[in-house]
gemmi code that builds the backbone of each chain (N, CA, C; Angstrom):
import gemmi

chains = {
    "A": [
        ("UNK", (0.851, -1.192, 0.000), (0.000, 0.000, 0.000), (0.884, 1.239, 0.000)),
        ("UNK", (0.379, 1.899, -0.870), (1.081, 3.619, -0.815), (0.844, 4.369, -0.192)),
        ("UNK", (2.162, 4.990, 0.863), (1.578, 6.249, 2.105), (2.470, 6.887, 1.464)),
        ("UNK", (1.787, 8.357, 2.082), (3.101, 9.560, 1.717), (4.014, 9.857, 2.898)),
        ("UNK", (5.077, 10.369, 2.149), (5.941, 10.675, 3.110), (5.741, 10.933, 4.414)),
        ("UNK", (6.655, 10.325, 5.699), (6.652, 10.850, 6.704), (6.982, 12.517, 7.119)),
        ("UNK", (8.450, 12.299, 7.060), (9.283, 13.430, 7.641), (9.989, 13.833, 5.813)),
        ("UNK", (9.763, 15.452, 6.438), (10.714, 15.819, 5.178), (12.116, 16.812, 6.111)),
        ("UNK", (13.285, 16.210, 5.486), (14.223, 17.201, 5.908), (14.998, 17.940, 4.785)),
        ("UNK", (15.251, 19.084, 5.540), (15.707, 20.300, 4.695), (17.029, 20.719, 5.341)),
        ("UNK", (18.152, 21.065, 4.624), (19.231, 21.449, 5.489), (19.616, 22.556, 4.327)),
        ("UNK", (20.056, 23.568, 4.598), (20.915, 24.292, 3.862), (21.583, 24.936, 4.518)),
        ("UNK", (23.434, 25.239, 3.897), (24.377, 25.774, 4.463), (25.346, 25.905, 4.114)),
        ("UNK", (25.330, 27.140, 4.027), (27.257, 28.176, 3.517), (27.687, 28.419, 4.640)),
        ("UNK", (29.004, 29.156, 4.150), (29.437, 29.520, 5.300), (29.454, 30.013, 6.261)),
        ("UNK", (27.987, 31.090, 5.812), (28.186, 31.855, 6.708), (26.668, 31.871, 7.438)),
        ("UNK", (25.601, 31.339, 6.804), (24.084, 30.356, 7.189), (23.584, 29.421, 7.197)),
        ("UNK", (23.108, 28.995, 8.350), (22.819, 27.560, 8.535), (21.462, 27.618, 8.164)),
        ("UNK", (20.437, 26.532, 7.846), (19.046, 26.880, 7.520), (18.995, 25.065, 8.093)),
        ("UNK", (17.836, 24.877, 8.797), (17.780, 23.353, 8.753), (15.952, 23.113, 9.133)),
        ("UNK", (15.471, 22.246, 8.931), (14.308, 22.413, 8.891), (13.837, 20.777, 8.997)),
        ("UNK", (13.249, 20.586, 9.885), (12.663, 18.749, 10.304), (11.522, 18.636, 10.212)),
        ("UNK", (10.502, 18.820, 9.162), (9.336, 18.906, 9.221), (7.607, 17.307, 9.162)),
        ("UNK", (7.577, 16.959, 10.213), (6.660, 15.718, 10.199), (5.691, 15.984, 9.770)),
        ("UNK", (5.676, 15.262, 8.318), (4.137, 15.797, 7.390), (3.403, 14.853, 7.868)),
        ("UNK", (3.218, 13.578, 9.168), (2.582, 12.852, 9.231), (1.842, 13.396, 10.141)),
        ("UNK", (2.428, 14.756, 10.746), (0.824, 15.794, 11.581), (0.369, 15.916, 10.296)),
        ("UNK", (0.713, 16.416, 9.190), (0.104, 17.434, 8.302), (-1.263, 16.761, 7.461)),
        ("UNK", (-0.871, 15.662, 7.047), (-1.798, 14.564, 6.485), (-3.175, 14.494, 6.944)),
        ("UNK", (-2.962, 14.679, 8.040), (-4.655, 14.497, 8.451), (-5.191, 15.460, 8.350)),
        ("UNK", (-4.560, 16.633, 8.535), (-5.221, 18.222, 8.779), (-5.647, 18.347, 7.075)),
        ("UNK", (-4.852, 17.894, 6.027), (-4.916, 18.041, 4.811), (-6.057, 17.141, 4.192)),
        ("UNK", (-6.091, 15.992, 4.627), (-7.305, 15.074, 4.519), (-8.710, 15.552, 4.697)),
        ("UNK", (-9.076, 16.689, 5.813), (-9.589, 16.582, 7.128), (-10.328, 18.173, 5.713)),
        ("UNK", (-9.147, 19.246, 5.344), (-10.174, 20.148, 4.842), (-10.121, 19.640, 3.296)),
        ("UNK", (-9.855, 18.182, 2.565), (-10.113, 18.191, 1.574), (-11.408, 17.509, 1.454)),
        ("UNK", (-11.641, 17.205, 3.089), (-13.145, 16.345, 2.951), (-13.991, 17.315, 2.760)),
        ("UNK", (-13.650, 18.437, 3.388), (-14.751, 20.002, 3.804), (-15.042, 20.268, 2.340)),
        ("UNK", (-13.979, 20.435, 1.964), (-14.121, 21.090, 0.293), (-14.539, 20.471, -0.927)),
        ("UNK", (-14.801, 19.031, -0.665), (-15.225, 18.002, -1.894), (-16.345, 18.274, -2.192)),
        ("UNK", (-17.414, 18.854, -1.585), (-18.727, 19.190, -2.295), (-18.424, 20.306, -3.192)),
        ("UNK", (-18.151, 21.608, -2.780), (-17.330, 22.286, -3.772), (-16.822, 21.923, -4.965)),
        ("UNK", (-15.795, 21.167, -4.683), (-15.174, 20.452, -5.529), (-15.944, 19.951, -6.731)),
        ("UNK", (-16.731, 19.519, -6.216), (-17.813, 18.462, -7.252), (-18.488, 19.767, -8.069)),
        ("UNK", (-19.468, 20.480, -7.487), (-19.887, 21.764, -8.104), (-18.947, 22.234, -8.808)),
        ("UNK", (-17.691, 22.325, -8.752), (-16.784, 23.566, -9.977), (-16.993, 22.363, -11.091)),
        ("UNK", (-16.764, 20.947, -10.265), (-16.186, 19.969, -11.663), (-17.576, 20.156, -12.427)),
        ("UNK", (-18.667, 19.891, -12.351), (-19.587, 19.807, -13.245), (-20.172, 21.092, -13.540)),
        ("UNK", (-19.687, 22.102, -13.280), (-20.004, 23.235, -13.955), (-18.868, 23.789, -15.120)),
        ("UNK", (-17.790, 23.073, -14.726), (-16.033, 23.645, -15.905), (-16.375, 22.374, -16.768)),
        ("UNK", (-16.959, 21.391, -16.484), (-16.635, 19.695, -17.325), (-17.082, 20.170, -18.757)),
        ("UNK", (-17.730, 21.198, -19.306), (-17.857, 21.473, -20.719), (-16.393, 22.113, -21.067)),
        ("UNK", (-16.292, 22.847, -20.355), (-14.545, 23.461, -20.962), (-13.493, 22.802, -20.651)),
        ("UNK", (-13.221, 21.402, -19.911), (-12.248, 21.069, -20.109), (-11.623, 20.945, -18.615)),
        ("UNK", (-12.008, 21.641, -17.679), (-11.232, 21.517, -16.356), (-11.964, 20.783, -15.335)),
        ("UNK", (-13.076, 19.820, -15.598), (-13.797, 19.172, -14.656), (-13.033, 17.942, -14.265)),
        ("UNK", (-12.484, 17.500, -15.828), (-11.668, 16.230, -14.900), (-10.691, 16.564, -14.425)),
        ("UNK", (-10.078, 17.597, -14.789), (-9.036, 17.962, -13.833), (-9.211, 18.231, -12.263)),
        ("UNK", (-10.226, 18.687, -11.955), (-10.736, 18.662, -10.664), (-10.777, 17.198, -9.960)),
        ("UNK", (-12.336, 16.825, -11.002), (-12.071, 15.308, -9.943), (-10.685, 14.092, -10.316)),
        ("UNK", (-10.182, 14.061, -10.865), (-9.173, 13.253, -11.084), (-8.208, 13.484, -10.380)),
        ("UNK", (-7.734, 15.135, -10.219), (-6.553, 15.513, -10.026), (-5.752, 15.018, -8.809)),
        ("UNK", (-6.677, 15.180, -7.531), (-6.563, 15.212, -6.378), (-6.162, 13.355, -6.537)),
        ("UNK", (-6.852, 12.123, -6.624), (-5.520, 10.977, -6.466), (-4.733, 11.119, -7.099)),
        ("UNK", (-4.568, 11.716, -8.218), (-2.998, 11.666, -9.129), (-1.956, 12.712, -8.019)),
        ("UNK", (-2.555, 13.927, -7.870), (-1.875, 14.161, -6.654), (-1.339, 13.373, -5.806)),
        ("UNK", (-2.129, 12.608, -5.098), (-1.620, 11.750, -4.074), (-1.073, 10.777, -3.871)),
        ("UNK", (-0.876, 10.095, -5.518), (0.083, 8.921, -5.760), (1.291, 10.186, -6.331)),
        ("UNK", (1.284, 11.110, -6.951), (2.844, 11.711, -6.892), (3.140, 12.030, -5.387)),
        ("UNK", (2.460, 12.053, -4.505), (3.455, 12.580, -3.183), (3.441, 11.166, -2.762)),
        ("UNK", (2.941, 10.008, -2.832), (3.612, 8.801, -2.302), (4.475, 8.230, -2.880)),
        ("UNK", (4.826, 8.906, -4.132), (6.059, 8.594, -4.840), (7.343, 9.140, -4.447)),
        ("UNK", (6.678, 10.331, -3.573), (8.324, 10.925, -3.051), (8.721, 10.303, -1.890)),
        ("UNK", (8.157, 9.487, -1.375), (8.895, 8.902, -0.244), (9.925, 8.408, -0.944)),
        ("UNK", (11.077, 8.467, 0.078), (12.291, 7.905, -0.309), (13.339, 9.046, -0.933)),
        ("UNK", (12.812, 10.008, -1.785), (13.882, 11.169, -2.608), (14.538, 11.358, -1.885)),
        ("UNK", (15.855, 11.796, -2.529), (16.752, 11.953, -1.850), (17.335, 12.295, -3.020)),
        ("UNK", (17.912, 13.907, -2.163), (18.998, 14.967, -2.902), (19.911, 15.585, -2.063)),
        ("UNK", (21.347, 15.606, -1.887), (22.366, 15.793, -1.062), (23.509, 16.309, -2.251)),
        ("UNK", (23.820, 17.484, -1.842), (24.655, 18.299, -2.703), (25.811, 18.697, -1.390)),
        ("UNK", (26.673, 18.207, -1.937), (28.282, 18.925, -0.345), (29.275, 19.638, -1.412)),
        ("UNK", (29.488, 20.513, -1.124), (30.926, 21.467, -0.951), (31.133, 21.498, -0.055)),
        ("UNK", (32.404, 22.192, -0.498), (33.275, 22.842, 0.683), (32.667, 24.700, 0.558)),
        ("UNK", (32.339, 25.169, 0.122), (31.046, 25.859, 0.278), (29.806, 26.181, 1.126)),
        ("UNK", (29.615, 24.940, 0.903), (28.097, 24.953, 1.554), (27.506, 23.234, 1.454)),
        ("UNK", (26.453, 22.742, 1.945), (26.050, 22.162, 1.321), (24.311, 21.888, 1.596)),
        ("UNK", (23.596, 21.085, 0.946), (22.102, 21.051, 0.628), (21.579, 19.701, 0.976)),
        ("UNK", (20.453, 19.814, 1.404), (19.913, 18.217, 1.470), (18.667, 18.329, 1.846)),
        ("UNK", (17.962, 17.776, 0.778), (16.492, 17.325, 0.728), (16.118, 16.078, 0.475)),
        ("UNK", (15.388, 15.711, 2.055), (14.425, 13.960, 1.860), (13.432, 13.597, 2.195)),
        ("UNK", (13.188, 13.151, 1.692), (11.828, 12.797, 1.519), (11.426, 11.087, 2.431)),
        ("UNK", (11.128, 10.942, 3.554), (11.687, 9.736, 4.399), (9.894, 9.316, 4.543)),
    ],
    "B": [
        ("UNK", (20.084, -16.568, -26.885), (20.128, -15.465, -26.311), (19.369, -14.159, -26.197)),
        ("UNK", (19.497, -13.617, -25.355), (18.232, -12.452, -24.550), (18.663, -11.340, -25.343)),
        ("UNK", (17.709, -10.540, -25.459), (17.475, -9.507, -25.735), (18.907, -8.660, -24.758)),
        ("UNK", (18.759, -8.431, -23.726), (19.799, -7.878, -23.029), (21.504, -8.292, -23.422)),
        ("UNK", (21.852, -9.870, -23.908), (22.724, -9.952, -24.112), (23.138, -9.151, -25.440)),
        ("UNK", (21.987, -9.553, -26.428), (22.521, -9.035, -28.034), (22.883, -7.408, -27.717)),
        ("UNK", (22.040, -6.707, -26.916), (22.549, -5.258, -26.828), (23.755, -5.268, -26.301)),
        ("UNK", (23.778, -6.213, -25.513), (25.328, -5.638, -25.219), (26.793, -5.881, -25.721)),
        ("UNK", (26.295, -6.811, -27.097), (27.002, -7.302, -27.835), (27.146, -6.291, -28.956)),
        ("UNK", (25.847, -5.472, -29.359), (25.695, -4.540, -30.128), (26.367, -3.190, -29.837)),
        ("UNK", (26.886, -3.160, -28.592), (27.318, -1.964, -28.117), (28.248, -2.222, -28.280)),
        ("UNK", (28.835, -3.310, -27.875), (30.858, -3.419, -28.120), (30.989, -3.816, -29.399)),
        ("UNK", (30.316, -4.313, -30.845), (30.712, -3.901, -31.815), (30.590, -2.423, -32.019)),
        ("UNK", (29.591, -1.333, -31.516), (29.564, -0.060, -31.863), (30.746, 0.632, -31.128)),
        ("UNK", (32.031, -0.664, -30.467), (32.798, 0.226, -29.038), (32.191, 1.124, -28.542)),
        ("UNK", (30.710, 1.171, -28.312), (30.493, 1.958, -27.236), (30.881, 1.659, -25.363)),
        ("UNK", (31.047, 0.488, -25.127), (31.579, -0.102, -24.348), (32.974, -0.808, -24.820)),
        ("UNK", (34.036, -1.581, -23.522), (35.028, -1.781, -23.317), (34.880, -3.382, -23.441)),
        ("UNK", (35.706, -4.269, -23.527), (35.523, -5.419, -23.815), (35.267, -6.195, -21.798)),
        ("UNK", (36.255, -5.528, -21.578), (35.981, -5.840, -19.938), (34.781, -5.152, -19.296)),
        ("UNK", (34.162, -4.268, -19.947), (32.699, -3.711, -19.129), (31.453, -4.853, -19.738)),
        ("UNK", (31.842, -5.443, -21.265), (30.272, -6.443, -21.494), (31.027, -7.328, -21.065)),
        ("UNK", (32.107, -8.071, -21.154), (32.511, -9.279, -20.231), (31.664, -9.105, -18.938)),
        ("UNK", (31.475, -8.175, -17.661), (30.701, -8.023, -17.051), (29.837, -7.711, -17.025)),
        ("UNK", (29.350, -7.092, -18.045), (27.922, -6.711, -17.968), (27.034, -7.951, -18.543)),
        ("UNK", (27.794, -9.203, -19.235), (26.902, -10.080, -19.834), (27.277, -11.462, -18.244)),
        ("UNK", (28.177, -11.323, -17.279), (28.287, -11.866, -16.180), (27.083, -11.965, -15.589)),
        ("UNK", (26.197, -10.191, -15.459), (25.542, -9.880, -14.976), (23.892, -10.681, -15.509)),
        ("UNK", (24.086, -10.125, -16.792), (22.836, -11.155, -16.871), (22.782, -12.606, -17.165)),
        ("UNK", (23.559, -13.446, -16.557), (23.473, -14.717, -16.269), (24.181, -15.877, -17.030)),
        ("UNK", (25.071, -15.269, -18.086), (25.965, -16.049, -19.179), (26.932, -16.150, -18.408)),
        ("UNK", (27.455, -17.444, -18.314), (29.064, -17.639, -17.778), (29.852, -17.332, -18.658)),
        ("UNK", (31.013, -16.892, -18.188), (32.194, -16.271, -18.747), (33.164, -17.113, -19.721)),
        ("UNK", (34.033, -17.206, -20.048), (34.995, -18.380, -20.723), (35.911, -18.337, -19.254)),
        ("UNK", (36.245, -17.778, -18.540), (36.707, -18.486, -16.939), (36.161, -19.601, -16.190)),
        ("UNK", (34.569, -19.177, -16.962), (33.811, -20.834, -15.759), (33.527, -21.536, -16.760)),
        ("UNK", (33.846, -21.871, -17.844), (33.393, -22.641, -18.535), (33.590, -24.297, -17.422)),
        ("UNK", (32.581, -25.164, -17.693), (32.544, -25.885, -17.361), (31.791, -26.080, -15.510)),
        ("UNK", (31.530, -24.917, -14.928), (31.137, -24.436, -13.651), (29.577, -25.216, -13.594)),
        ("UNK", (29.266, -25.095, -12.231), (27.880, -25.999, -12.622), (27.066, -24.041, -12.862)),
        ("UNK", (25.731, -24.706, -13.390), (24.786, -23.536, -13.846), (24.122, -23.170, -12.664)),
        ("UNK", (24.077, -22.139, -12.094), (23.351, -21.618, -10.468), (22.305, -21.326, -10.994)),
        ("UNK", (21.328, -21.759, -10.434), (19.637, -21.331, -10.191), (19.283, -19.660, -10.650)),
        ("UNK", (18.704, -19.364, -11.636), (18.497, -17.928, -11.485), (17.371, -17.691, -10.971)),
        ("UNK", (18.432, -16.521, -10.174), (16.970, -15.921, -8.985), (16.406, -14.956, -9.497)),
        ("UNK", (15.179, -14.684, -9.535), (14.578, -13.638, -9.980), (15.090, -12.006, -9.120)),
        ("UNK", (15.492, -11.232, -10.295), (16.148, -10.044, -9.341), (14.882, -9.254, -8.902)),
        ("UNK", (15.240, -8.651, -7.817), (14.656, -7.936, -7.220), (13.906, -6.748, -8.121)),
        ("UNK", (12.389, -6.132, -8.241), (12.366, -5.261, -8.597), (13.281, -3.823, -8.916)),
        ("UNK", (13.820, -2.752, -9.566), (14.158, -1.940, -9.186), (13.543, -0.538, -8.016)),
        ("UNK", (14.107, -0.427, -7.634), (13.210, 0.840, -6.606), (13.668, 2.333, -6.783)),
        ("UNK", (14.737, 2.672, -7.051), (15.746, 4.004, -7.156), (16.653, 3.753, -8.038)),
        ("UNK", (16.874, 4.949, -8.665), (17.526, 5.815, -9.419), (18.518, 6.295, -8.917)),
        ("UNK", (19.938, 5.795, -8.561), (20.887, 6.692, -7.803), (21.989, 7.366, -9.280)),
        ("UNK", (22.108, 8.232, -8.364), (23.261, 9.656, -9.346), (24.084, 9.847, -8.105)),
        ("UNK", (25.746, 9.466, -8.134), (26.766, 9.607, -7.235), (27.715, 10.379, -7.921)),
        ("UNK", (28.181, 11.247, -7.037), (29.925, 12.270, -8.015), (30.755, 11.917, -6.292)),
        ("UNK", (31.139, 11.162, -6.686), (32.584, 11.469, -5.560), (33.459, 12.429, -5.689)),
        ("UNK", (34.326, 13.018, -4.682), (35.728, 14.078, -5.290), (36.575, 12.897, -5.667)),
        ("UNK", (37.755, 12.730, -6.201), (38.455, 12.357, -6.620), (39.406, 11.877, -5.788)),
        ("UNK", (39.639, 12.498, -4.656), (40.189, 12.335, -3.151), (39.406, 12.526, -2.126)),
        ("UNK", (39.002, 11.108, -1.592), (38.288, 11.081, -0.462), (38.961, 11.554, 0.725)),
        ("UNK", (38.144, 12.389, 1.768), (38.959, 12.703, 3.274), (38.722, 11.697, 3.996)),
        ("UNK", (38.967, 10.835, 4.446), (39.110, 10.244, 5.933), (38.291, 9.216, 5.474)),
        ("UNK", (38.375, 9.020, 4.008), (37.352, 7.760, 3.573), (36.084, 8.318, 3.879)),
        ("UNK", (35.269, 8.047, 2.629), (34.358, 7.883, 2.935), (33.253, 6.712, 2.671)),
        ("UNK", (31.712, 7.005, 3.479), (31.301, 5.875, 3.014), (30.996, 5.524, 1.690)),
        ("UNK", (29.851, 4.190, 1.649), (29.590, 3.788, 0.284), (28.626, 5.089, -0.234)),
        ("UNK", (28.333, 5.557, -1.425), (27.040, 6.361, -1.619), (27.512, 7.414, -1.679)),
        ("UNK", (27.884, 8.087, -0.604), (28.516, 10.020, -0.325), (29.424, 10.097, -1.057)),
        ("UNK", (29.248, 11.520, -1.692), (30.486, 12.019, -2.374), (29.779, 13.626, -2.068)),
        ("UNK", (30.268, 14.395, -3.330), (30.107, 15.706, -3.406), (28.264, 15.774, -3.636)),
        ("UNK", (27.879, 14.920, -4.600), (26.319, 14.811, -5.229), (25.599, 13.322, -4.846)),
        ("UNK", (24.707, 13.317, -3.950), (24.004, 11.955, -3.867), (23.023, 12.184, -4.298)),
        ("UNK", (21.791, 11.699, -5.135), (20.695, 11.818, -5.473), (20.098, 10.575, -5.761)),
        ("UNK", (19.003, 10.479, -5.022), (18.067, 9.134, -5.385), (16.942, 9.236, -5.478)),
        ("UNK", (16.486, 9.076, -6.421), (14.878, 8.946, -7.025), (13.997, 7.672, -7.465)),
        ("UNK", (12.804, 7.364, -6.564), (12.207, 6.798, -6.271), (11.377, 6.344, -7.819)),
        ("UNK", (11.520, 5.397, -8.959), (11.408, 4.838, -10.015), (9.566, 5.320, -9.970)),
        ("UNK", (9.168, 5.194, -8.820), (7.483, 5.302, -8.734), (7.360, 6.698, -9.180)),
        ("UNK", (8.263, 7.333, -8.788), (7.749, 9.287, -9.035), (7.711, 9.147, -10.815)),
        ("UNK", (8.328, 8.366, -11.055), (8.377, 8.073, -12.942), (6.904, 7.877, -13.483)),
        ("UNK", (6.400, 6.929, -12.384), (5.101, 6.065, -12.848), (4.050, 7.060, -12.749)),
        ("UNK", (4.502, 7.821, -11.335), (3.077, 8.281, -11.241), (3.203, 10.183, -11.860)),
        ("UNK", (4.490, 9.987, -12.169), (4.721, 11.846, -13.080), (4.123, 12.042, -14.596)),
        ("UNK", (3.985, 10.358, -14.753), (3.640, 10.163, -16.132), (1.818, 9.920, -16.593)),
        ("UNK", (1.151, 9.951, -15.498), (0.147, 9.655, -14.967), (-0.749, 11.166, -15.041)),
        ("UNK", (0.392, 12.274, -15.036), (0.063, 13.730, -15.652), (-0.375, 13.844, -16.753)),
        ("UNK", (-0.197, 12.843, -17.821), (0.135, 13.091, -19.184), (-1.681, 13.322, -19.451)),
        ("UNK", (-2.277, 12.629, -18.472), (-4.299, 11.901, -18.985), (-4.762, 13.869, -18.463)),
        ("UNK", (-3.705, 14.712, -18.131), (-4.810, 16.100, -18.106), (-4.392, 16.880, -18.828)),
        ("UNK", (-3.876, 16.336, -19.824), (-3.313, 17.161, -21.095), (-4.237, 17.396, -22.021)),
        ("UNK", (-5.065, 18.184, -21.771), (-6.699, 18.717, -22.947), (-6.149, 17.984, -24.527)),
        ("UNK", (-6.951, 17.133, -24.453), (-7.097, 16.774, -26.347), (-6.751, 17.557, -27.362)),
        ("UNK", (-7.293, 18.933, -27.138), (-6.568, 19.797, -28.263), (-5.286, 20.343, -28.147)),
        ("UNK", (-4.262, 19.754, -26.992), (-3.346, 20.505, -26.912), (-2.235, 19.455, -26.542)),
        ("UNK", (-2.782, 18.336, -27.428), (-2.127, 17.207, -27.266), (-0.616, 17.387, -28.349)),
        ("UNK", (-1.442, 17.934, -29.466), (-0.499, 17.892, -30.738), (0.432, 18.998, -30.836)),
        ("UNK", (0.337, 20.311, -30.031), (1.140, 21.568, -29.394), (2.052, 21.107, -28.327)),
        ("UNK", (1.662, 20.334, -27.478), (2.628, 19.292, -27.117), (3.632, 18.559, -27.510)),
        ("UNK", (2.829, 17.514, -28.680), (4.237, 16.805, -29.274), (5.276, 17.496, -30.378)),
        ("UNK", (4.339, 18.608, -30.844), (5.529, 19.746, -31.408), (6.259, 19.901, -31.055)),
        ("UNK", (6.172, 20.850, -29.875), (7.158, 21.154, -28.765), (8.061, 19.845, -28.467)),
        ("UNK", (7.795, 18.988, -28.475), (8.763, 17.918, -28.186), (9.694, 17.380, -29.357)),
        ("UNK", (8.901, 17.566, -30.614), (9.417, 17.193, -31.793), (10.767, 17.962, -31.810)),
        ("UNK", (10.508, 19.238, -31.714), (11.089, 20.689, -32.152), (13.019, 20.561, -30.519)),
        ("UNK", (12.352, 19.730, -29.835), (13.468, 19.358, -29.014), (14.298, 18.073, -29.219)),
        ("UNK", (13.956, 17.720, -30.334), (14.434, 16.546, -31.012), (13.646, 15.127, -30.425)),
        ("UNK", (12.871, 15.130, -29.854), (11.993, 14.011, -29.009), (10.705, 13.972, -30.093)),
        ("UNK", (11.150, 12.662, -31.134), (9.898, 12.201, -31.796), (9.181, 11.160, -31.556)),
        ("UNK", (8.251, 11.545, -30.734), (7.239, 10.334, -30.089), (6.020, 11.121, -29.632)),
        ("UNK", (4.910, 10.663, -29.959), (3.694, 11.003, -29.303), (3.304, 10.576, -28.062)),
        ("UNK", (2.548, 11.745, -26.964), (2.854, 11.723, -25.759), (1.451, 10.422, -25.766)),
        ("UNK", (0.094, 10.100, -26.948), (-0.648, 9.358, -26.615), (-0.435, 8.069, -26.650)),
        ("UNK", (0.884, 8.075, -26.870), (1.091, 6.119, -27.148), (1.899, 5.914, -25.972)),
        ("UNK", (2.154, 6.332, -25.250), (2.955, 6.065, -24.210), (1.868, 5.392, -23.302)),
        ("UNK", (2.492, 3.854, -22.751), (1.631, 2.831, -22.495), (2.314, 2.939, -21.477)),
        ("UNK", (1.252, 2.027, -20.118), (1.793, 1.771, -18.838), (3.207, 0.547, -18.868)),
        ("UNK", (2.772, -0.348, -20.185), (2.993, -1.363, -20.143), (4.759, -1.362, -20.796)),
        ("UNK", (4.613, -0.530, -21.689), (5.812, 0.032, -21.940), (6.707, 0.944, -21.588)),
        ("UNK", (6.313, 1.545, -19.749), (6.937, 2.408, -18.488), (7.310, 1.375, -18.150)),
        ("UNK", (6.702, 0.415, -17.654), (7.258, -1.244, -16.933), (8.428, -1.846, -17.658)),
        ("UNK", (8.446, -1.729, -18.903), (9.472, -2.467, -19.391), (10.288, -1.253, -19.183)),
        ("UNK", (10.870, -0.218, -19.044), (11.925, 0.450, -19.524), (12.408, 0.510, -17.821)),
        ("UNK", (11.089, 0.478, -16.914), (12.054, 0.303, -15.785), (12.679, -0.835, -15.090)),
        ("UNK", (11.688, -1.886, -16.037), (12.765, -3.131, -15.684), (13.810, -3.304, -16.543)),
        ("UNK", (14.048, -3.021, -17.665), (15.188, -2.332, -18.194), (16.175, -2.004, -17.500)),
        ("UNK", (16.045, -1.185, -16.865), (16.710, 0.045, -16.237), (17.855, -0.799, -14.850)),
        ("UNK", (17.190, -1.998, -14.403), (17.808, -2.751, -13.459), (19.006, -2.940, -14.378)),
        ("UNK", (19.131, -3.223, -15.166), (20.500, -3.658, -16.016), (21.610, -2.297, -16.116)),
        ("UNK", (20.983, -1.260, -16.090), (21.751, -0.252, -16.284), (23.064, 0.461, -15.213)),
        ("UNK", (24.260, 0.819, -15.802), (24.805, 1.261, -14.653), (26.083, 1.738, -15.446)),
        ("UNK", (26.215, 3.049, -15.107), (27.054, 4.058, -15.533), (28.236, 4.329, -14.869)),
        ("UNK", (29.186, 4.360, -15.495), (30.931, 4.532, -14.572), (31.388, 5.414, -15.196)),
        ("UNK", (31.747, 6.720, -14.794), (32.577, 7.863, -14.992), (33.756, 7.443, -14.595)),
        ("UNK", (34.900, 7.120, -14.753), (36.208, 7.229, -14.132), (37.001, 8.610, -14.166)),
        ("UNK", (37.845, 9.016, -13.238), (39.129, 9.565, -13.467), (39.858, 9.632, -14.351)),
        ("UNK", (41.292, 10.388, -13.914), (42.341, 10.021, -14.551), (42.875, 8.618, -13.794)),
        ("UNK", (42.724, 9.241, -12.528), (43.333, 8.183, -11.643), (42.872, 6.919, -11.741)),
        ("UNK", (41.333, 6.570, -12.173), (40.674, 5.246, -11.802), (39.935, 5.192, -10.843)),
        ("UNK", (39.699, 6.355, -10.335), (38.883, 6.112, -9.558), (37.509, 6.809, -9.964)),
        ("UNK", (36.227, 6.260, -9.256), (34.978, 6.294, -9.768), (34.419, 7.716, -9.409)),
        ("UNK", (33.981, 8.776, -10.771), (33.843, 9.984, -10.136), (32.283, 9.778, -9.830)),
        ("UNK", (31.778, 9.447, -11.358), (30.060, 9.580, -11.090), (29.910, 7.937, -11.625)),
        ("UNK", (28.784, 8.162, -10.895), (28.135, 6.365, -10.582), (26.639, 6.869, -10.789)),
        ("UNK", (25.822, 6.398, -12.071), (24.648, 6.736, -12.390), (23.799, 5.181, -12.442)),
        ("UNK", (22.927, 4.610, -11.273), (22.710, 2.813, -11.434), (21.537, 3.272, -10.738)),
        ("UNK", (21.087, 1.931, -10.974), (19.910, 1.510, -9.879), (19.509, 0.617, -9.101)),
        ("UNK", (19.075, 0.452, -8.072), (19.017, -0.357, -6.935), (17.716, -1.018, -6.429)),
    ],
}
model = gemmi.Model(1)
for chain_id, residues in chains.items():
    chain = gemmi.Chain(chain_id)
    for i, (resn, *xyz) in enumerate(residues, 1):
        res = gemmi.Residue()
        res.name, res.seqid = resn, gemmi.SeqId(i, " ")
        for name, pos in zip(("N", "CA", "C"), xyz):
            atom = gemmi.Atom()
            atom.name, atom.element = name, gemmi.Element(name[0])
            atom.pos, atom.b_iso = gemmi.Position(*pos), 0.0
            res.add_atom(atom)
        chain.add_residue(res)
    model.add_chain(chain)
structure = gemmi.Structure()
structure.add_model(model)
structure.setup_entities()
């Protein structure tokens, strides 16, 4: 089964700024769940009022294709080092 | 013989490869070598799916050793972000399908974005298990390492 990411970490740093950032999207998930339930009637109303021009399936479709690309980022991983500075973004 | 071997037979007549990189690379997919001739035949195990995409640059001089993986650039990408980035392609409005493959034409990419099959993402990423890229040095030693795992 596909979950999305837990934790995302962020680090950035030169010489002369540190930036670091530990962020647990597994609070965030529910809160995000929680107002996409609020908003699905909405949702439904734009889709069948745009579905002649073209943006209805984009509405209702969009949102799981959304959500299988962010369970696809579990795992990314990008790590850049100098002697400079260096960067790191993951996706855990 | 497999499909995988003839390419890689096709590549070292094109010398795009080294005679010692398809010697191993045809190790890899399951032909014994003229060293084992005569070896008994081992069971082939079915390999593991692929899962990631790794991209490695080591410096050229490691400090204090380092581990496996780290260098200057680590990057690993999850083969699924492929599956499901491509999964974009179904909100591409019908009429702006063919302004699309222009644009792609015009970047030298001749293929239409509507024939692109699930079934033919599967093969290129099981493909892709075979793949594995060696940058060397001057020295010999491994700068960038482009494989998958």
């Amino acid at each position: 089964m596909m979950c999305p990411p837990s934790i995302l970490r962020v680090r950035i740093q030169n010489r002369r700024r540190r930036f670091g950032l530990w962020l647990p999207l597994f609070l965030i998930w529910p809160v995000i769940m929680v107002l996409g339930l609020v908003l699905l009637p909405l949702l439904l109303i734009c889709a069948v009022f745009l579905w002649p021009f073209g943006w209805g399936r984009l509405l209702l479709f969009g949102g799981p294709v959304i959500f299988s690309l962010l369970c696809a980022l579990r795992g990314l991983k990008v790590e850049v080092n100098q002697s400079s500075g260096q960067v790191l973004v993951s996706f855990q | 013989m497999t499909d995988n071997q003839r390419r890689i037979l096709e590549m070292l007549a094109e010398k795009k490869i080294s005679v010692e990189e398809a010697e191993r690379l045809l190790s890899l997919t399951g032909r014994p070598t003229s060293g084992e001739a005569g070896a008994f035949e081992t069971p082939q195990v079915p390999k593991p799916k692929p899962k990631y995409l790794r991209v490695v640059v080591t410096p050229p001089e490691t400090e204090h050793g380092s581990e496996a993986g780290t260098g200057i650039v680590n990057v690993r990408v999850p083969l699924t972000l492929i599956r499901a980035g491509l999964k974009l392609r179904a909100f591409i409005p019908p009429d702006k399908v063919d302004q699309v493959n222009e644009a792609l034409r015009n970047k030298g990419l001749d293929f239409d974005v509507r024939n692109i099959r699930d079934e033919d993402l599967e093969q290129l990423i099981e493909s892709l298990s075979d793949l594995e890229v060696d940058v060397s040095d001057e020295k010999g030693a491994k700068a960038v390492r482009v494989y998958v795992e």
